[in-house]
Phi, psi and omega in degrees: 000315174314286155344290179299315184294332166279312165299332176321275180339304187269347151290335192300309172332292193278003174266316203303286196327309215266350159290321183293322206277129175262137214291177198293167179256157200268141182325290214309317172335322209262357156325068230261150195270154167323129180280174191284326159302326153290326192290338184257023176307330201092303180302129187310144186262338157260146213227030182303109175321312197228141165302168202260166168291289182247191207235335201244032176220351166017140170200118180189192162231132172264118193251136162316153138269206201256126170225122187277112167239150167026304211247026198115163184282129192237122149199173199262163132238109177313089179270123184267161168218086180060030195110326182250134184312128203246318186204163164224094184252156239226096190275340151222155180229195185274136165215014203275007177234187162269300202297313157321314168315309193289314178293312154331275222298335159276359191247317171298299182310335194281344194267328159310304191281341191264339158261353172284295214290337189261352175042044160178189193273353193283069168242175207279150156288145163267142182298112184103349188241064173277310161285334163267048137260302164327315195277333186279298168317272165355294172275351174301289208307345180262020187259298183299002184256329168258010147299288213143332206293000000 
């Protein structure tokens, strides 16, 4: 009898801990918006190369804005062609460390290509580069949001 009643205790115990545990907080949260000082440069922030046709073909170069994440700062630059993402280049990536660096430099081509093939911003985190995919969607999608696209 004694038994049962000390396990009774120690599951009642353990449910309580892992119901009390609160979940991880989400990558995109810890993402920090433009700091103000970029944002208040004066300079315009899309860079279109070429005048657009339509409001609905956008053809340029678009730059994200600087998304601070954990490990560094991520932004971007779009190239439209009539709409479609033609390239993507990556004006900044995480670099304050060698392992930031290392996690860039593999993480930014796949993330690229991965956005040549989806012509938009809905693409996958590379496994282990989470915050910097996050910091990568996040200024793709604020480059396309001043395309038009």
């Amino acid at each position: 009898m004694r038994k049962a009643a000390v396990t009774t205790v120690s599951t009642v115990a353990g449910v309580v801990l892992l119901l009390s545990l609160k979940p991880h907080v989400n990558a995109a949260a810890t993402v920090a918006a433009p700091s103000p000082s970029a944002a208040s440069s004066g300079a315009p922030s899309p860079s279109p190369s070429t005048s657009h046709t339509t409001s609905a073909s956008p053809t340029g170069t678009y730059t994200g804005d600087t998304f601070n994440t954990r490990y560094g700062p991520v932004q971007l630059a779009v190239t439209l062609a009539q709409g479609k993402i033609t390239a993507v280049k990556a004006l900044q990536t995480p670099s304050g460390d060698g392992r930031s660096q290392q996690i860039a430099s593999y993480a930014v081509p796949q993330l690229t290509s991965e956005t040549l093939s989806a012509q938009s911003a809905r693409i996958d985190a590379v496994s282990g580069a989470t915050y910097t995919s996050e910091g990568y969607v996040q200024s793709l999608q604020s480059a396309l949001d001043k395309a038009g696209v």
